[in-house]
C-alpha positions in Angstrom: -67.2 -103.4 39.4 -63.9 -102.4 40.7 -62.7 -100.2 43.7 -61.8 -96.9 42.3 -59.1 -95.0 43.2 -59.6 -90.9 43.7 -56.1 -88.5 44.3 -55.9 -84.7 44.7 -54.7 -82.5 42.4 -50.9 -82.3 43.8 -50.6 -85.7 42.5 -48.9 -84.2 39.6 -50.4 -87.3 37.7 -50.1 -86.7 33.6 -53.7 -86.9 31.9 -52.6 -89.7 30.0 -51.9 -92.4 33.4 -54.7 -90.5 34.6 -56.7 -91.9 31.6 -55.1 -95.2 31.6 -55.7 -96.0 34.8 -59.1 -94.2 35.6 -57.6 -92.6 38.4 -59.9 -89.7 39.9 -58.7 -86.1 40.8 -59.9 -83.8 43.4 -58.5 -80.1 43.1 -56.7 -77.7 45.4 -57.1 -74.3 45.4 -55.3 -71.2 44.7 -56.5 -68.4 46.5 -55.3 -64.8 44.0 -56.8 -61.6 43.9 -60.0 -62.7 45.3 -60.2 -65.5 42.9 -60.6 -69.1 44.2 -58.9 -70.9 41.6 -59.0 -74.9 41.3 -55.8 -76.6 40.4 -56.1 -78.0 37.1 -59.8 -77.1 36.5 -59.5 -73.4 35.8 -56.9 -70.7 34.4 -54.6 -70.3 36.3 -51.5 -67.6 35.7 -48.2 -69.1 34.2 -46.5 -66.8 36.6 -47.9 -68.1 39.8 -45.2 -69.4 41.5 -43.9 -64.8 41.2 -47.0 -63.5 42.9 -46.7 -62.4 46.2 -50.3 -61.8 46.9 -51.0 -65.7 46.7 -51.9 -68.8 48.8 -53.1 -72.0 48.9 -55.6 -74.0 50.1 -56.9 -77.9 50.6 -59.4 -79.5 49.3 -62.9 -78.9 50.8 -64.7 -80.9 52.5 -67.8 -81.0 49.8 -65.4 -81.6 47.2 -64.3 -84.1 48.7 -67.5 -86.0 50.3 -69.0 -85.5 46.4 -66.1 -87.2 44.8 -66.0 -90.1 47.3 -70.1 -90.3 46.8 -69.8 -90.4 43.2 -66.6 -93.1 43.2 -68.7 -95.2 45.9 -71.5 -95.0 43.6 -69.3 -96.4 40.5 -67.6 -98.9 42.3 -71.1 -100.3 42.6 -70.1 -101.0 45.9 -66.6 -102.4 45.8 -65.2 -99.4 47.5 -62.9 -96.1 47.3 -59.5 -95.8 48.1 -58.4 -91.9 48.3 -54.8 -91.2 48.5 -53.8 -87.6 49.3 -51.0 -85.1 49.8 -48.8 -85.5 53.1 -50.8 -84.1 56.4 -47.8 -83.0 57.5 -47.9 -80.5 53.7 -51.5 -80.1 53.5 -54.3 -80.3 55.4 -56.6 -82.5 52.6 -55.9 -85.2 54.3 -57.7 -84.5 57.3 -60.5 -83.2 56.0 -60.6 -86.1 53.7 -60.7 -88.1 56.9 -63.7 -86.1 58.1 -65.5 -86.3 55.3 -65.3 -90.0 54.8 -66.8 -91.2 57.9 -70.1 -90.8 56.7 -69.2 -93.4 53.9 -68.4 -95.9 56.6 -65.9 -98.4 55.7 -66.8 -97.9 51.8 -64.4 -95.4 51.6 -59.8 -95.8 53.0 -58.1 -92.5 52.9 -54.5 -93.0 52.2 -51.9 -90.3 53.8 -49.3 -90.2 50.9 -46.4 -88.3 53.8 -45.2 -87.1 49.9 -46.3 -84.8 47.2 -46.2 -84.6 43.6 -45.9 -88.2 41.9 -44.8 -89.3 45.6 -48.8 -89.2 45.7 -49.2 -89.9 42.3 -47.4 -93.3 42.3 -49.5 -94.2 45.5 -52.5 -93.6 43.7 -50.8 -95.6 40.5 -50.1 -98.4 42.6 -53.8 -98.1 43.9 -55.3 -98.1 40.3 -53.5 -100.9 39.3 -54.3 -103.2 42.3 -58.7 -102.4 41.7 -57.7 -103.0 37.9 -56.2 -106.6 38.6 -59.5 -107.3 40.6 -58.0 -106.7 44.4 -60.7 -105.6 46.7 -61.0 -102.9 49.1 -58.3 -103.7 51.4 -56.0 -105.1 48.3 -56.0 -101.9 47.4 -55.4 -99.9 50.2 -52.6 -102.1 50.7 -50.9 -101.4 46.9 -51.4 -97.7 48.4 -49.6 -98.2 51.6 -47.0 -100.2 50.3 -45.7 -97.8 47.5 -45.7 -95.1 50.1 -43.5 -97.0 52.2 -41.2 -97.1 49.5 -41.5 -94.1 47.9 -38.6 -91.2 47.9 -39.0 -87.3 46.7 -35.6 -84.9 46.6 -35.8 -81.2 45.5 -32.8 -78.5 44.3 -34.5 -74.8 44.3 -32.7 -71.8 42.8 -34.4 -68.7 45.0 -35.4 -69.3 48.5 -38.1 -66.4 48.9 -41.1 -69.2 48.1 -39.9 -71.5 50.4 -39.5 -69.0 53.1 -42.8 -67.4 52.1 -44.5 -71.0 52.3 -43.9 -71.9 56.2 -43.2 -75.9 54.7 -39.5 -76.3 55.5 -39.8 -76.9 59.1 -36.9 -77.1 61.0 -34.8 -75.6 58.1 -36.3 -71.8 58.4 -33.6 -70.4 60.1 -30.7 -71.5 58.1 -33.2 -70.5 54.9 -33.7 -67.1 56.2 -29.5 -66.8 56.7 -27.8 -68.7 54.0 -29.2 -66.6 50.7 -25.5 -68.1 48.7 -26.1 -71.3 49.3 -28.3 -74.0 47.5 -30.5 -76.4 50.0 -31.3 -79.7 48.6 -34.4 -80.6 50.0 -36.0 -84.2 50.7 -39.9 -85.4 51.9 -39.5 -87.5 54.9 -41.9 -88.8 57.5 -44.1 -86.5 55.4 -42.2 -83.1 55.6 -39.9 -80.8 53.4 -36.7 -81.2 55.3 -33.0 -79.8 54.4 -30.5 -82.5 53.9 -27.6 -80.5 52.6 -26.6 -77.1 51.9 -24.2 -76.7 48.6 -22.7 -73.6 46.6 -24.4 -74.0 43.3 -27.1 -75.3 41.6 -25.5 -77.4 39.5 -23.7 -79.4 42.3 -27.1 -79.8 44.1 -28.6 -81.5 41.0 -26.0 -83.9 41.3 -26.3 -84.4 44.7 -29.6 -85.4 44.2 -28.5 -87.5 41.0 -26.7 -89.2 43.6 -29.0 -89.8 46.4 -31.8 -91.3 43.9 -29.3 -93.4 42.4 -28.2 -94.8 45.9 -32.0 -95.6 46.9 -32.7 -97.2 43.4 -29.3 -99.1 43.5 -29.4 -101.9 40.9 -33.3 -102.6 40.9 -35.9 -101.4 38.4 -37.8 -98.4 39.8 -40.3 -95.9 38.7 -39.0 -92.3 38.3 -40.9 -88.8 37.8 -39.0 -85.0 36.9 -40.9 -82.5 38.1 -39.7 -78.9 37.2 -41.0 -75.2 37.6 -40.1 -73.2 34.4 -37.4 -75.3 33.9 -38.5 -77.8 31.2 -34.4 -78.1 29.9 -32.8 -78.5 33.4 -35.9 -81.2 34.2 -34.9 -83.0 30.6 -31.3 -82.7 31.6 -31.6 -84.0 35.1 -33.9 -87.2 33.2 -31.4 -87.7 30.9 -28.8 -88.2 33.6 -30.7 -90.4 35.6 -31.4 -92.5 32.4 -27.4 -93.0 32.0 -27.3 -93.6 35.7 -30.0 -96.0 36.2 -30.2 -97.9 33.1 -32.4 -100.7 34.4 -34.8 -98.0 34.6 -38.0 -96.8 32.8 -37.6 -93.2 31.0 -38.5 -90.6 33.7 -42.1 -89.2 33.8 -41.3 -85.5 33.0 -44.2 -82.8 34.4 -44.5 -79.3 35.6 -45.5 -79.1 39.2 -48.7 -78.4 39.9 -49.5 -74.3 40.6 -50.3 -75.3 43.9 -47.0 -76.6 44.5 -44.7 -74.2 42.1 -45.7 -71.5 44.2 -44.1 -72.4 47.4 -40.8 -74.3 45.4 -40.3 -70.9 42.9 -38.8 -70.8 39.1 -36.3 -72.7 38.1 -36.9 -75.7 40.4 -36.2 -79.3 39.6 -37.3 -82.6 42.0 -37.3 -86.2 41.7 -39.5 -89.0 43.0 -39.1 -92.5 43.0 -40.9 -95.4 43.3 -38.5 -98.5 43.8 -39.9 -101.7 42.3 -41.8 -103.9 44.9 -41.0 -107.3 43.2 -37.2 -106.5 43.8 -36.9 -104.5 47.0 
């Protein structure tokens, strides 16, 4: 048997590489009205991301321990690798860390310091290692390599979610001044930072256009669209990266998850990249 390979639900991973590549998903929660709502299990409203009487919440730690038992199990002994949200976004990942010691060395847990299919193409890179036959520490190295070269930008239209949310860091005070003004936002060292403030939206969605394409360069990489209730500006923003980056795949195109939308808001776009290993 192989290792297999177990993510969370802010992976953002479509159903159908989920499929392919038998990759495992543990949900968040959203907390509404009482409700404890698992992220992409149950019903959850299309609206999300416009309630104000919302929040979030990790993974548990039974969720967790009975996904990595029943993983460890499959493997037959060949191992888990669990790659999660950023700890610096989330706090899954330490309680994925607690509820793995008493697996032993059976089971790696893999910050991703990214969200979305920053995670997602961690836990690709992951799959696709245990499906070539690597063992346990193969592929918690796939996992650890795409996340060093992994990049994730984001353009949001209202700034309410984001100051609502408490994930900007360092950028809270110019969010709770500068309502005109557009931030585009990047994941580094595992956090939501502001890397430059512009007038509209559509000049922040090319300033992103431009940062991917200076990170990608003239290699091969793989790219993912994430939007929230913005399925035309996310095919817009693919099909410009597709002109841009022409050595490229098509873009993965996916709605965030609800646990995400809700602290990004409507109308949001983001990109995230993984860069090709053979060429970087």
């Amino acid at each position: 048997m192989s290792v297999v390979v177990v993510t969370d639900s802010s992976a953002c991973l479509p159903a159908e590489l989920r499929d392919q590549w038998a990759v495992r998903t543990v949900p968040l929660h959203i907390l509404l009205d009482g409700a404890d709502l698992r992220d992409g299990l149950d019903d959850v409203p299309e609206d999300i991301y416009a309630r104000e009487r919302v929040t979030t919440a990790g993974a548990g730690p039974e969720e967790l321990a009975a996904a990595y038992r029943n993983a460890l199990a499959d493997s037959a002994g060949a191992g888990v690798v669990a790659v999660h949200i950023s700890s610096a976004l989330s706090g899954t990942f330490g309680t994925a860390q607690q509820a793995a010691i008493q697996f032993g060395p059976g089971v790696r847990v893999i910050d991703s310091r990214s969200a979305a299919m920053g995670t997602g193409f961690a836990a690709l890179a992951a799959a696709r290692a245990a499906a070539a036959g690597a063992d346990l520490a193969g592929v918690a190295a796939a996992a650890d390599a795409a996340v060093q070269r992994g990049h994730a930008y984001m353009v949001v239209q209202r700034l309410d979610n984001l100051r609502r949310s408490g994930r900007i860091g360092s950028a809270a005070a110019w969010l709770g001044t500068a309502l005109s003004l557009k931030p585009l936002l990047a994941v580094e060292d595992g956090k939501l930072v502001l890397t430059q403030r512009i007038r509209t939206v559509g000049k922040a969605v090319t300033a992103m256009i431009d940062r991917v394409c200076d990170v990608v360069g003239d290699r091969s990489a793989a790219l993912a669209v994430h939007h929230v209730a913005n399925p035309q500006g996310a095919h817009d923003l693919a099909d410009a990266l597709a002109q841009r980056l022409p050595a490229c795949e098509p873009a993965v195109i996916t709605g965030l998850c609800p646990t995400l939308a809700l602290h990004v808001g409507a109308g949001a776009v983001a990109v995230c990249v993984d860069v090709d290993p053979v060429r970087d």
